[in-house]
Each structure stands twice: as C-alpha cells, then as structure tokens.
N, C-alpha and C positions, 0 to 999 in steps of 0.2 A: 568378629561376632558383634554383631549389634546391640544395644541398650534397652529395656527396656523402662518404660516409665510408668506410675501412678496416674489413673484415669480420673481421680477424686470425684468416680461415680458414688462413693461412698460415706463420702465426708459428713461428718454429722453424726452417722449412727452410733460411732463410741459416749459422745457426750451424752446421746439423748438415754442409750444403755445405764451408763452412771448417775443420769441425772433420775432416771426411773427407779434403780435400784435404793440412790438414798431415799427418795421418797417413800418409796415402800418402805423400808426399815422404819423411816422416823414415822410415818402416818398408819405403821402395819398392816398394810394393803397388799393383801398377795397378788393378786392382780398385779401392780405395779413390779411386783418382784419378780411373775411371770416375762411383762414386756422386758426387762431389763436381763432375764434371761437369753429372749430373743435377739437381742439388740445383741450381747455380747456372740451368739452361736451366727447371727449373720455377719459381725464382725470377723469372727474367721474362718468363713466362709469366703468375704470379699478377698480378705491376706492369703487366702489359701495357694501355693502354686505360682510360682514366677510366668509369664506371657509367654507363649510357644516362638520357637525359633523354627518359621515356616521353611521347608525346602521343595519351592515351587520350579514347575518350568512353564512357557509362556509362548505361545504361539500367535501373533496378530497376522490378518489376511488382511487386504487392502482389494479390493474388487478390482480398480482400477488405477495404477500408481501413474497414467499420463493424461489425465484427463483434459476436456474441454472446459473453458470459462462457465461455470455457473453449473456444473453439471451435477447431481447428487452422486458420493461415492460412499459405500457399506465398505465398514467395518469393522473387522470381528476377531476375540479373541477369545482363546482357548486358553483354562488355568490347569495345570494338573498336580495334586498333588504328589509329588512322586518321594516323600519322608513316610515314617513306620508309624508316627501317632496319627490320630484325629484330630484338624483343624477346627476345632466349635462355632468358632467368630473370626469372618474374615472380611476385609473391605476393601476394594479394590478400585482405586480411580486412575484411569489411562491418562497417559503424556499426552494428550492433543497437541500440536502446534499451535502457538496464540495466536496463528493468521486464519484459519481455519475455523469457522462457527459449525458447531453439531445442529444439526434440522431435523433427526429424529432417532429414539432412542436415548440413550444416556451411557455415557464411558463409565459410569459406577455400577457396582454391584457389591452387595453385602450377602453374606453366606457360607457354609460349613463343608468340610470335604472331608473326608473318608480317606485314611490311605490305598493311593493309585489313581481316586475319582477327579472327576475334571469335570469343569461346568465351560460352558461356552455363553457367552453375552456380545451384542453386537450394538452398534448406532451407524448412523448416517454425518454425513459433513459433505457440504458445499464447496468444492472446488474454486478456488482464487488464483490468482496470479501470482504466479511463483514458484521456490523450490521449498516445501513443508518435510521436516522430519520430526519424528514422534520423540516424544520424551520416553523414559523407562514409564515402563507399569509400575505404581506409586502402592502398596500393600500393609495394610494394620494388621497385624493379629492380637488378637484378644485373650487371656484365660478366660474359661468358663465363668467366672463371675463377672469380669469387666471390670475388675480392679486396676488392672495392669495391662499394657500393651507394648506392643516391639512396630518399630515403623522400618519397614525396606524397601526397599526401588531393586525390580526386575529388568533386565534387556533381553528382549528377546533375542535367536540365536542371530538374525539377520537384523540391519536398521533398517525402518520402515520411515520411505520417502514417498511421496507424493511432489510431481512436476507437472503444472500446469503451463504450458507455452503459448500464450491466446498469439494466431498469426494476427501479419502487419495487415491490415485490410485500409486502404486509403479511404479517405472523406472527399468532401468535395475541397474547390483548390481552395488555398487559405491564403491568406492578405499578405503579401511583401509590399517591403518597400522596396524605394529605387538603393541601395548597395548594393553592387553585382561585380560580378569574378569577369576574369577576358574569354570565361567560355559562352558558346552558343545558348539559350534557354529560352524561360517566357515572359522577362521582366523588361515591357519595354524603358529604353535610356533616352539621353540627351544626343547620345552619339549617331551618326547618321551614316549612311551606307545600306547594305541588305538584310531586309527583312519586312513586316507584313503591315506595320503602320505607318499612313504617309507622313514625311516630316516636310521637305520643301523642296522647289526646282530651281537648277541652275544649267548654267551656258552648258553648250555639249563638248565634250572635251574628245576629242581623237582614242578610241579606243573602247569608248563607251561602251556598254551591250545594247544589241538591241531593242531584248525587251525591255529596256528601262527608258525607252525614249517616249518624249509626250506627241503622240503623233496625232491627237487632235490638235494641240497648239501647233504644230508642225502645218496640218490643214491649211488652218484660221490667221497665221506669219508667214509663212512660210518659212521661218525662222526653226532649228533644230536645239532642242532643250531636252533635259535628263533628272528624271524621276527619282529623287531619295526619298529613304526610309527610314525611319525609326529602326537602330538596331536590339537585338531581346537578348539578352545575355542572363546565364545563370547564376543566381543567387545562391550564397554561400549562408545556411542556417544553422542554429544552435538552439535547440530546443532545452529549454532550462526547466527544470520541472523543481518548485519549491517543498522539499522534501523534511522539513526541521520538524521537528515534535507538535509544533506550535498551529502545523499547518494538517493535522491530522484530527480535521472537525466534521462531523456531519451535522445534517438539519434534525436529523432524529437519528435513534439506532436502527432504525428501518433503513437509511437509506447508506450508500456508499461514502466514503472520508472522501474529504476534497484531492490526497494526493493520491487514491485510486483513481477517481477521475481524471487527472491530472493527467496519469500515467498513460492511460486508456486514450486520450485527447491525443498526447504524445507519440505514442504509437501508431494513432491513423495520420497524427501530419507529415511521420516520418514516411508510410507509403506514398502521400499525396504527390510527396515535394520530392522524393526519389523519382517516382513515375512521370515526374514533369520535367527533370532533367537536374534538379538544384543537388548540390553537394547538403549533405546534413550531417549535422554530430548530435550529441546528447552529455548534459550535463546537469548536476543538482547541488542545490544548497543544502549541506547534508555532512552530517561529522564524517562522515565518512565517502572518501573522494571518488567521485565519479566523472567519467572521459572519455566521451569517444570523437575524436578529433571528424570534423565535419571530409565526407569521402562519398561515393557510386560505389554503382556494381554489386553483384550477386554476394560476394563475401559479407560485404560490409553491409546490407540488407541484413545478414545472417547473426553477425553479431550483433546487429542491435535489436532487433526480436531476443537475442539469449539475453541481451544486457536489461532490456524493459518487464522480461519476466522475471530474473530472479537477481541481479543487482544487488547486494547488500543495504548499499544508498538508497533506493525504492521499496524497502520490505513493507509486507502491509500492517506491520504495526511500528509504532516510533519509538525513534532512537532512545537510546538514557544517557549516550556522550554527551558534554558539553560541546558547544558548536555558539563561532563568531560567525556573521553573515558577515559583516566588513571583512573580515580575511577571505571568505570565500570566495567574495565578487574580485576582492585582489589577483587574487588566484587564475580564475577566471578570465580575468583582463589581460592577466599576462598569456595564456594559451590560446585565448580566441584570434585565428586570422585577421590581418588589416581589413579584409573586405564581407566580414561577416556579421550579421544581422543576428538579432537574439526574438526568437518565439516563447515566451516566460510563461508557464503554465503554474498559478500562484492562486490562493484564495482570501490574498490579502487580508490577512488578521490581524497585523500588527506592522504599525510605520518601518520595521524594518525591511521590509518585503516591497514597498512602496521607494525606499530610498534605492535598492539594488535595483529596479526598472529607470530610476534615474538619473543614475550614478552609470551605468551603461550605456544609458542613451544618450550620457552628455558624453563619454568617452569616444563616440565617434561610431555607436554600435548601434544601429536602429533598434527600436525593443518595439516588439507588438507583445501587451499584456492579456491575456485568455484564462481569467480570474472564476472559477468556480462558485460559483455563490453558496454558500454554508449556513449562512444567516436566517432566521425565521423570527417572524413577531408572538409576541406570547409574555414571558417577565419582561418586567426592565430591563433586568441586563442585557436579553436579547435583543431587544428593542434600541438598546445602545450599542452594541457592536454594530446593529445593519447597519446605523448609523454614521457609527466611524469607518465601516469601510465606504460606505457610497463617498463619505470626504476622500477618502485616498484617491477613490477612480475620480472623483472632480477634477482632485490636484493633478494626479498623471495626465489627464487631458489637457490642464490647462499647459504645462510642461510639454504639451507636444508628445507626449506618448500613446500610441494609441490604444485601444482598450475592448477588447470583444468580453460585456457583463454575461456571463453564460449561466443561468437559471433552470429551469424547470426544462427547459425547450433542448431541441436537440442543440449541438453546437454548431450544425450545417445552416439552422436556422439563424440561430446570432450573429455567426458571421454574416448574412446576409445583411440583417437587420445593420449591423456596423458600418458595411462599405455604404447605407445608405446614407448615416447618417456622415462619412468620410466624405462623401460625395457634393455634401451641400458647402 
C-alpha cells in the first residue's frame, strides 16, 4: 500500500486562524473572531480524510508500434476507474520514452472519476531511431480538499514498445584511402596487374594475354610490349561513431544532436561501401561496448541496420556511465584488422575526440574524420567553442588526418567540397 503525503496547500491558515482570534479577543472585534472562525472550520476541512488509494486499470493504444523515421504516431490511453468510491482529484502523467518528443497533444490530464467511469486522453510523438518503451502511467490522487495525496505508477496489461528501423539507403561513394584487404574492390593500389587504371608497360613475356598487348607500339617497333594496370582492391572500414554524453549537442532544440546525425551518416556509408564491395564494421566511443567486426553479404547488411537502430551504445539520449575514451580507442586497437581504415563520425567538442582520430591514425589505421558541426555564433561561449573546434580540424589536417567539416549542406556535398580541397 502506498503513502500518502501533505500537499502544504494549506499551510498558513492555522497561524493566520489564531492570529485573528487573538486579535479579536484583545481588540473585540467580532469580525476578527468570525475570520478566525473560518480559518480554524477550513483548517479541518483541509485535515479532513486521508488521500484515496486509487484502484485504476489502464489501457495505452500505440497506432503504430513500427514506424518510419520522422513519422507522427497517436497515442492514447484509457483510465478506468474500476474501485467502489469517487475519485474527486486525479492526475495523471504517461511514461513517454526520453527519446521520443510529443508534437501534439499532452500525456497529462487532471480530472475525477466516478466508480466504473473511464476517461480516455491521447497525444502525438515523432518517431526516432530506435527501440522506445513507455514507462508506467505516473498517477496523484488527491482528497477532496488537496491536503494530502498518494502517488502510484500504473503498467498497463501489455509493455508498450515502439521500433523505429530507418533502412540502410547508401549516399554517394565516400573517400578511402589507399589500406586495402587482397580482395577485389574500388580502391585503386601501388600494385600492378588487372584492372581499369593504367600503371605502366613492360617487355612481353610468353604467355601474356592478348588483350593486354600494346599493339600500336607493336605498329610504330615492331617491337611486342604488355599493358599493366593499377590493381583495385577492397578496403576494409570501421565506422566509428563518437557516442559519449559530451558529444550529444545541437545547434538549437530545433535541430537533431550531432550523434543522431552521426548515426544517420553512418548508416548510408555503411550501404555505400557494402554496395561497392568494402568489408565494413561499426563501432563507438560509448560506456557501453559496441562491435561489429568489419564483413559482406546479406546477414551482415541485416545486423547492422538492427545494430544502427536500436544499439544501446547509439541510444538517442546520453549515457550517465562513466566512460574513458583512452581505453576505448585501446580496445579498439586491439580488435580492429591489420588492414583496416577507420570512417570517425565525431562533432569534435572536446580534445578528447581530436586525440582518438590521432592516436589511430598514427597506429597504422587511416582515419577520415566526418565531424558534424554543432556550433553556432551568438554568446561568447558559443562563439568559443566554434572556435576551439575549427583548431581541432586545423590540427587533424595538419597531422595528416583528413577531415569532411559537414554544416548545414547535405554530407554528399561536403564530401565533394573535401576531395577538392584533397585534390590540390
């Protein structure tokens, strides 16, 4: 049985009761002796009656419990009194999931019930990425003066989930470097043999093919010479998504946190660089350990759509664990592949995030950093964070890291905008 407590909606009116009574006595003012009358009949009025001990049942509907990315979903729950008294004063605020914003309506409602009667109340919430389940229905009740109240938390009969699973939709291709695995791909190497860029010609050697023979210089010498190529092998990636508390900033509450973008980024390079042949994994800086060793193929496609939606490590709100980045990147180091390249999706906030693209890329792991911009001018302060991140992406460049600043623009745009400036 639950407790209930003093609301000290009432506090004050004993003193001011006794204070009006003396006064009336010593100045003999009935008047005064009247208010101090009242003062003490509202006094136990407010004492009158311990807080009702409600006995509700609870019904929530969910219109749509699989929704798409961004989609509005209703709703709505049903309270029914099913105890023998009158509820007079009742309040009731729904569990939302903290990842979940309501867009219209409101998960409260204040109001009385009848035994048997039932009120129904509804809201609206925007669908996110991820796996959302409701808290209990959160319940005051009140005695009729509002002296005293009892607080309980309801669960409806079933838990109410919401899973959002936004598919993997590729972007256009994204910038590797030259690390590459001994499989076939699109990254051209140093190494030479078959494939679609020319590298250089040598003597013909007995056995040669024929379409690889240069048979204008053939013409022009009469001399027989053999056509190499740039070989393209696939690249082995590790999308790193920087997931710490630290890193969960927006430019306003209008817009999306940097490690939903992050996430989002993550997810179309992971169709890009599948669709183009590269082995890919996924992993974060995040109290909580996330891994999916870099693979092909349909399966592995499948798990990392479930792992980008609903991951613990990626949730859309931040952690309350403590979390070292230095151990993580350790971590890290030790599971990533000899021949594997790191994609770092970070909004660089803080030199720690700046050291782990460095600290990997001197360990032998090429890092391309794909930095969110969170930043806006406006206070000081803000005005000095954009600040101290532009030095971070300074230093990463100058360190050889290379760096796509992604802003307002799409990311298919920055990239572009990057490989020009890689180019020079």
């Amino acid at each position: 049985m639950s407790r209930s407590f003093d609301t000290n909606r009432w506090v004050g009116i004993e003193g001011a009761a006794l204070l009006a009574g003396a006064l009336g006595a010593v100045l003999q003012r009935p008047a005064l002796l009247l208010v101090a009358g009242l003062g003490v009949a509202y006094t136990a009025y407010a004492w009158f009656g311990d807080a009702p001990e409600p006995s509700l049942s609870v019904e929530r509907r969910v219109e749509d419990d699989s929704p798409d990315p961004e989609s509005t979903v209703d709703v709505s729950l049903t309270v029914r009194n099913t105890g023998t008294r009158t509820l007079s004063d009742l309040r009731f605020v729904d569990g939302v999931p903290p990842g979940l914003t309501v867009t219209d309506g409101s998960p409260r409602l204040g109001t009385a019930l009848r035994p048997g009667a039932s009120v129904t109340f509804s809201y609206a919430v925007e669908a996110v990425r991820g796996s959302h389940t409701w808290e209990p229905l959160t319940v005051v009740a009140r005695n009729p003066a509002g002296g005293r109240e009892r607080k309980i938390e309801i669960d409806p009969d079933e838990r109410t989930t919401l899973s959002c699973t936004p598919p993997l939709e590729a972007t256009d291709d994204l910038p590797l470097r030259g690390l590459t695995t001994p499989y076939a791909g699109r990254v051209a190497t140093d190494v030479v043999g078959a494939g679609l860029e020319f590298a250089s010609t040598r003597a013909y050697r007995r056995g040669d093919p024929l379409s690889r023979i240069d048979w204008n210089r053939y013409a022009g010498t009469g001399k027989l010479s053999t056509v190499e190529f740039r070989q393209e092998r696939a690249a082995a990636v590790v999308l790193l998504i920087d997931a710490r508390d630290v890193a969960y900033v927006a430019a306003d509450p209008e817009h999306r946190h940097a490690v939903e973008r992050s996430v989002d980024a993550a997810r179309r390079a992971f169709a890009s660089l599948l669709d183009t042949g590269d082995r890919v994994g996924i992993a974060a800086l995040s109290p909580v350990d996330c891994w999916l060793p870099p693979g092909a193929g349909r399966d592995h496609r499948s798990r990392a759509r479930e792992l980008l939606a609903s991951h613990p490590a990626l949730a859309p709100a931040p952690p309350e664990q403590p979390h070292s980045t230095a151990r993580d990147v350790q971590r890290l180091r030790r599971r990533l592949p000899a021949d594997a390249q790191v994609l770092f999706f970070s909004p660089l906030v803080d030199d720690h995030a700046m050291e782990a693209a460095r600290r990997l890329d001197a360990y032998g792991h090429p890092v391309t950093v794909v930095s969110p911009d969170a930043t806006t001018d406006g206070s000081l302060g803000r005005r000095i964070a954009r600040l101290e991140r532009r030095n971070r992406l300074i230093g990463l460049r100058r360190a050889g890291v290379r760096v796509v600043d992604w802003g307002d623009e799409s990311l298919a745009k920055e990239v572009v905008r990057a490989r020009r400036r890689w180019s020079r």
